[in-house]
Backbone bond lengths (Angstrom), bond angles and torsions (degrees), N, CA, C in turn:
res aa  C-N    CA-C-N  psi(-1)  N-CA   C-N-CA  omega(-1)  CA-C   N-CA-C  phi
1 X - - - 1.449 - - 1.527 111.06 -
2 X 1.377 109.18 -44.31 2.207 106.85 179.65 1.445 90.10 -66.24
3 X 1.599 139.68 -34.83 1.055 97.26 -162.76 1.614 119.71 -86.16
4 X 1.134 133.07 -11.16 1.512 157.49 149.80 1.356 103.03 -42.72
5 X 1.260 115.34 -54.94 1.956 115.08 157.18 0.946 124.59 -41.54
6 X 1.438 115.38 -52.11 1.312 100.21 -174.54 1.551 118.79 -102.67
7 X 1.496 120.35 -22.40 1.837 115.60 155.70 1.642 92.68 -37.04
8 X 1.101 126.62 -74.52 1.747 122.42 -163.17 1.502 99.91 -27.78
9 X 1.565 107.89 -69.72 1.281 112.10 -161.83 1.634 121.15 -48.86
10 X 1.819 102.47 -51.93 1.418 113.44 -159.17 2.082 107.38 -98.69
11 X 1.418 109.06 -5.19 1.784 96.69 159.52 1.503 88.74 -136.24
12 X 0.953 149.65 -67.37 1.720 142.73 -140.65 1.630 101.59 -68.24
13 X 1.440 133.28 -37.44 1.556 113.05 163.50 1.222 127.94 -80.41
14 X 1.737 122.16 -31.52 1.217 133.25 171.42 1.745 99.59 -47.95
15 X 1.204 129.53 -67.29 1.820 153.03 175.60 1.715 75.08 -28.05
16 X 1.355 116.38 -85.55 1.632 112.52 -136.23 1.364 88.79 -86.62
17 X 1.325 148.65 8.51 1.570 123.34 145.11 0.836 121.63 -78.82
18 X 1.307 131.32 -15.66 1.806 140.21 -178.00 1.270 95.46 -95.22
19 X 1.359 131.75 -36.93 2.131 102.42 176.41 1.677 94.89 -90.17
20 X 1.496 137.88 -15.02 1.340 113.15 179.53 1.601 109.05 -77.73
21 X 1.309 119.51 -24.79 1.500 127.18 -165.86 1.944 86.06 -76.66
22 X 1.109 125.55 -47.77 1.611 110.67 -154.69 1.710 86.54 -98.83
23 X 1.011 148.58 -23.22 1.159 130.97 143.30 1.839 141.55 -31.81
24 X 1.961 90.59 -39.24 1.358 94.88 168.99 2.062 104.32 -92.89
25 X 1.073 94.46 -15.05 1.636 87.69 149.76 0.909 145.82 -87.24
26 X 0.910 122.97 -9.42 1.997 133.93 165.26 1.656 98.12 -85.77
27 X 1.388 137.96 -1.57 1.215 127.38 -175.06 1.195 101.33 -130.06
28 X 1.631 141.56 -9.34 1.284 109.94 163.58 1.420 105.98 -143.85
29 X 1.823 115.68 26.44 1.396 105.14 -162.37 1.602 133.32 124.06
30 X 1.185 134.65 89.81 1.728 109.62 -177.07 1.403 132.54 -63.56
31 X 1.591 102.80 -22.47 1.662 104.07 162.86 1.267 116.86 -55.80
32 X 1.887 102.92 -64.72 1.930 102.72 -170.45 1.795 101.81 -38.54
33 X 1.022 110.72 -53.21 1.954 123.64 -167.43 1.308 82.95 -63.21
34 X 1.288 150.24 -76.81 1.152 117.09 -162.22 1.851 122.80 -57.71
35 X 1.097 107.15 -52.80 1.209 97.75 153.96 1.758 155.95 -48.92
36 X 1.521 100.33 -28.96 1.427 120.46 150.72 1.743 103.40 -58.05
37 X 0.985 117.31 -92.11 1.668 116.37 -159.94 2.043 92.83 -48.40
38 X 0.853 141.18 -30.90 1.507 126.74 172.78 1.612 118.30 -56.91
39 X 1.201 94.54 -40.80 2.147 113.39 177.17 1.523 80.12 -58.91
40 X 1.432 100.75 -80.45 1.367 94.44 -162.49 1.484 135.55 -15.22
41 X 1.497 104.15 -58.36 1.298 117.63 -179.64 1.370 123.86 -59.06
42 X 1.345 106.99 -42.07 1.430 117.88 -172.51 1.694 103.10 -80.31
43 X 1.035 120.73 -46.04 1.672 124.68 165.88 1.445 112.89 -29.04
44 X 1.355 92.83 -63.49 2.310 109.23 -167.33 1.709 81.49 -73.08
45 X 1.256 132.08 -68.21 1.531 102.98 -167.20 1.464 122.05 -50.53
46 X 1.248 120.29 -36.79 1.457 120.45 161.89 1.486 131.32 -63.06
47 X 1.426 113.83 -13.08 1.380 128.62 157.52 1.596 119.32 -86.05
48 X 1.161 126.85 -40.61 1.532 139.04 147.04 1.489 107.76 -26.44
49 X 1.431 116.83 -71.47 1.806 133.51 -164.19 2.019 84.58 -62.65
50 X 0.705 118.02 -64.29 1.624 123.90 -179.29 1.648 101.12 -28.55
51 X 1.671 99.00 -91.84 1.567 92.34 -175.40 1.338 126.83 -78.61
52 X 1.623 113.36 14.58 1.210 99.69 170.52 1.988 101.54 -92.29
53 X 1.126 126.39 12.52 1.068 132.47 -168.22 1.596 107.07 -98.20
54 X 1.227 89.98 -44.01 1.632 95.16 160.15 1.113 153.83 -62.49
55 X 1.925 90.78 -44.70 1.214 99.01 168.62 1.882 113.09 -73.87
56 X 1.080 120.67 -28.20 1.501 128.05 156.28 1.228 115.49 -10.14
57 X 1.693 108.72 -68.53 1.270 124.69 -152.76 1.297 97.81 -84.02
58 X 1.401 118.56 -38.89 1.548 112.68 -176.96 1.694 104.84 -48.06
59 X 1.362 106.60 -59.34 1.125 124.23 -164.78 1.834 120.31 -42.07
60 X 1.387 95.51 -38.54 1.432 122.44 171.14 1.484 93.01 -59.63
61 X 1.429 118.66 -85.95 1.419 118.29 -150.10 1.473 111.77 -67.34
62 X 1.238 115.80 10.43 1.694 122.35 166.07 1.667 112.07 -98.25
63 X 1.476 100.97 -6.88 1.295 110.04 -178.39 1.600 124.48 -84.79
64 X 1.633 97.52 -47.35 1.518 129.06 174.19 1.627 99.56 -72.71
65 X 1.598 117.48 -14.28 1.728 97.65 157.01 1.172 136.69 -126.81
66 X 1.329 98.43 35.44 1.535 118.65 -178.94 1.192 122.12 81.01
67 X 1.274 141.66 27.05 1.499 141.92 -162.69 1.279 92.66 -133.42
68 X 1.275 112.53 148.34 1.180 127.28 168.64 1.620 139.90 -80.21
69 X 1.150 121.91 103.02 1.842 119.84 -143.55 1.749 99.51 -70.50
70 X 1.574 120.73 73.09 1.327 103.42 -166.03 1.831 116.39 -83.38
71 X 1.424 97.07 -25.90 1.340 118.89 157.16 1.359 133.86 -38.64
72 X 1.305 98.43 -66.84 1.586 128.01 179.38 2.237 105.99 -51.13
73 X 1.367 75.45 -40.61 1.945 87.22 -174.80 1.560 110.96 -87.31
74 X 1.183 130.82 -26.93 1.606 125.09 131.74 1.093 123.86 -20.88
75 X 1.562 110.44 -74.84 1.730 128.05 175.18 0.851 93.81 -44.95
76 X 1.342 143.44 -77.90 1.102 157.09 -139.35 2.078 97.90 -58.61
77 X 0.868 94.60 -57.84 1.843 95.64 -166.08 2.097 92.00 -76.54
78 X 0.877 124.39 -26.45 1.493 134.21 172.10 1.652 87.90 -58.10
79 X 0.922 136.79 -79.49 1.330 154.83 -175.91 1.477 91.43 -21.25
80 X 1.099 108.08 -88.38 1.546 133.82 -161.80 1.426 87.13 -38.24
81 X 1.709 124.21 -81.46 1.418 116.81 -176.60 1.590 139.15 -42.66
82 X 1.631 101.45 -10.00 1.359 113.81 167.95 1.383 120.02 -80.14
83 X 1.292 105.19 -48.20 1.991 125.03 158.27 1.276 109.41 -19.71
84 X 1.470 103.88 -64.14 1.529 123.99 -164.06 1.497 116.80 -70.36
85 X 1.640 124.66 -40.78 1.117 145.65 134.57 0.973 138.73 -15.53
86 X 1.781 117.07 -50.23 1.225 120.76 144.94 1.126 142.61 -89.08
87 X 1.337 128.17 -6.20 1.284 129.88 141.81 1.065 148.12 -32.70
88 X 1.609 94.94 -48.20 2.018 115.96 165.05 1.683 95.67 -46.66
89 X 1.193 112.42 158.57 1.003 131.41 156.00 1.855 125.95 -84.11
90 X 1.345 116.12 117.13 1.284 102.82 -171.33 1.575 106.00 133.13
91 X 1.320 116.12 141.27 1.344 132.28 -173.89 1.098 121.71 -57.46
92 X 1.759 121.88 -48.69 1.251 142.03 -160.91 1.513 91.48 -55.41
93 X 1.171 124.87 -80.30 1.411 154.47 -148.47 1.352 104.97 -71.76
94 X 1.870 119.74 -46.04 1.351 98.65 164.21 1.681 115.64 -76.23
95 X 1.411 119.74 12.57 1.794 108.29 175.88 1.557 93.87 -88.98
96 X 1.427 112.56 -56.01 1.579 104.65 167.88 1.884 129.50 -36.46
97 X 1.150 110.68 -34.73 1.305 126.57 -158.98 1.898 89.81 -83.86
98 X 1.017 97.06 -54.88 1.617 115.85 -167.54 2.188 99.64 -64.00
99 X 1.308 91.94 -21.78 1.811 95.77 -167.48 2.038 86.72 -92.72
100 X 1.388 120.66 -31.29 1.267 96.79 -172.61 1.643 105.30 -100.38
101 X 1.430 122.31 42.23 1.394 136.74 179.53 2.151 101.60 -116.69
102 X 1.773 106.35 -0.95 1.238 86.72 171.30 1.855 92.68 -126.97
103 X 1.433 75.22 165.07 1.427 114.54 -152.29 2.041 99.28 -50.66
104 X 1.712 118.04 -50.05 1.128 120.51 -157.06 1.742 99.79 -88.75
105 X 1.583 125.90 -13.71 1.327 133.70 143.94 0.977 136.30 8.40
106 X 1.939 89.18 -82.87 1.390 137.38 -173.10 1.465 109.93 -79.08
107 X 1.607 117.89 -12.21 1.296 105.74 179.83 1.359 149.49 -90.17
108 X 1.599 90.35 -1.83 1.497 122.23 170.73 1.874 98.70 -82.03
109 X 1.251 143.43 -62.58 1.235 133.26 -166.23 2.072 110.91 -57.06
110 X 1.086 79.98 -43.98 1.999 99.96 161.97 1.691 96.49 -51.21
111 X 1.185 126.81 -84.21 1.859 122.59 -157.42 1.560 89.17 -58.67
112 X 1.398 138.17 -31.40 1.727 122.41 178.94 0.825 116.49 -58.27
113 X 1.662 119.05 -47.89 1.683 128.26 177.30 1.363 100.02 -51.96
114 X 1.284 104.98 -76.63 1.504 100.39 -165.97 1.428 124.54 -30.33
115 X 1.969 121.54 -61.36 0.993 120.35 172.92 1.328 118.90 -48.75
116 X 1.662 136.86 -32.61 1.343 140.40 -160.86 1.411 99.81 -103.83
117 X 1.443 139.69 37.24 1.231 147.07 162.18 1.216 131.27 -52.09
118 X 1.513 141.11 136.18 1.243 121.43 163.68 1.653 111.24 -107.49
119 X 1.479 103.67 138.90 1.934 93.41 174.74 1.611 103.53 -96.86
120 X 1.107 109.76 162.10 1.407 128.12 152.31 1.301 123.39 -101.95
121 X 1.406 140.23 122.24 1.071 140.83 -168.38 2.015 121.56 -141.97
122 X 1.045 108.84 85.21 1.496 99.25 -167.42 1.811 118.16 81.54
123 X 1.011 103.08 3.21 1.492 97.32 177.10 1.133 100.22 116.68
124 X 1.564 139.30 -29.96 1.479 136.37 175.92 1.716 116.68 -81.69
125 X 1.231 101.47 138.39 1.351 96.43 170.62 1.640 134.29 -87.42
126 X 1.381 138.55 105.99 1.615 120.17 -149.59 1.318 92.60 -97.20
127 X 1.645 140.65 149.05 0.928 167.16 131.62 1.678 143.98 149.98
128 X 0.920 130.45 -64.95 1.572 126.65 173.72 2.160 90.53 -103.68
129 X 0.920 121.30 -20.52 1.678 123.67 -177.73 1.634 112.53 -77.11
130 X 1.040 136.65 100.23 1.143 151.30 118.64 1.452 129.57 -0.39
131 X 1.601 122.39 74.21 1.386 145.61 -171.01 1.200 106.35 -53.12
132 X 1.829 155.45 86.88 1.375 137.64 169.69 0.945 110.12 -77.85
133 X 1.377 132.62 -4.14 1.649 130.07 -163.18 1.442 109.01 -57.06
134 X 1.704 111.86 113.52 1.448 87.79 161.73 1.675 101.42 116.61
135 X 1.312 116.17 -40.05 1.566 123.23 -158.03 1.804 114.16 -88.74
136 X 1.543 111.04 21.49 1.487 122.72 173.15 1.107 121.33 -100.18
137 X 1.408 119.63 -7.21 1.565 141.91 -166.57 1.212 121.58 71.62
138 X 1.307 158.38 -175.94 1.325 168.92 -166.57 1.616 99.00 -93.27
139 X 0.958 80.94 137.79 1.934 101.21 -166.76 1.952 86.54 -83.73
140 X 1.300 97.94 -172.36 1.503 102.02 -179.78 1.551 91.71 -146.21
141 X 1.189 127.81 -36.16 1.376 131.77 166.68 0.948 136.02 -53.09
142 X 2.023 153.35 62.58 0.958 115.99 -126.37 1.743 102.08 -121.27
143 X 1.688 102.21 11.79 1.635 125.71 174.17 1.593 116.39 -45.40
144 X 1.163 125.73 145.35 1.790 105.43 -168.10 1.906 82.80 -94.84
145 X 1.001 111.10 152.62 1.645 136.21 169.69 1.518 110.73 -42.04
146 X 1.307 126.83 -39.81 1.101 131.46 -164.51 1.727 112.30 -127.00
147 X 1.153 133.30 117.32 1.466 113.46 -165.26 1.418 99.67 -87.26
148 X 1.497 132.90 171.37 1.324 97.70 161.61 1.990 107.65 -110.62
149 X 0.995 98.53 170.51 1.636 87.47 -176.62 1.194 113.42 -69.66
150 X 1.331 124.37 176.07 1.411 132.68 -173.65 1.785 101.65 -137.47
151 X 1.595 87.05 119.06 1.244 115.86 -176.90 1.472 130.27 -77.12
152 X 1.600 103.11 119.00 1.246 107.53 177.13 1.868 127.39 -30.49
153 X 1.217 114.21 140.28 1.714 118.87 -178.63 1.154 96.55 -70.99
154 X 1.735 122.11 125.36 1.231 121.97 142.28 1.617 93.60 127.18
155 X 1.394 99.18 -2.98 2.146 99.38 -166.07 1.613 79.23 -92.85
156 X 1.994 113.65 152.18 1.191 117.58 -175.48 1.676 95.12 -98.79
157 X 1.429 115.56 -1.92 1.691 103.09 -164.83 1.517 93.39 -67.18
């Protein structure tokens, strides 16, 4: 499966931003296109700084009441990958980038987290982790391995 991740990532989007980018240049121009994907960028980062400002604050005031912002830190990494998204150069990635800047988007990667959670509870961890503590039986030995020596009277070590 990573490696299907990453062919996607490293020839099949690189491929279709370079015929969508000279495609939208053969149809309206290589300046406007250069200039389009620059708006672009600077727009979605200024839309990024926006809701990542928000989501900030949410995050804060779930903090100051004891709840845990698990939401907010979803958004939050959604955020980040939109940042990154628009930065690239190229259409594809800022339509992606620009699609995980709205709110109902983001709400499917949020219900994954949630379901794929781990709790902590008493020192154990509950969910995809595998507890051995305990499952060798009771030792009968209970001498430590190594004694340590016993030091002469009168030595300061």
């Amino acid at each position: 499966m990573l490696v299907v991740i990453l062919v996607i990532l490293l020839v099949v989007l690189p491929l279709t931003e370079l015929y969508v980018i000279i495609q939208v240049g053969d149809a309206i121009g290589y300046l406007p296109m250069l200039a389009a994907l620059i708006a672009c960028s600077l727009l979605g980062l200024y839309l990024v700084k926006r809701v990542g400002i928000g989501t900030w604050r949410r995050a804060r005031a779930q903090i100051r009441a004891g709840e845990i912002p698990a939401a907010e830190a979803v958004d939050g990494a959604m955020l980040l990958a939109a940042g990154l998204l628009l930065l690239v150069p190229g259409f594809v990635t800022d339509a992606i980038g620009f699609l995980l800047l709205i709110p109902p988007v983001r709400y499917f990667p949020r219900r994954w987290a949630r379901n794929h959670r781990f709790t902590r509870v008493g020192g154990a961890v509950y969910g995809k982790v595998i507890d051995v503590r305990g499952t060798a039986g009771p030792t009968t030995d209970i001498r430590p391995a190594i004694e340590p020596p016993d030091s002469p009277p009168g030595s300061s070590r």
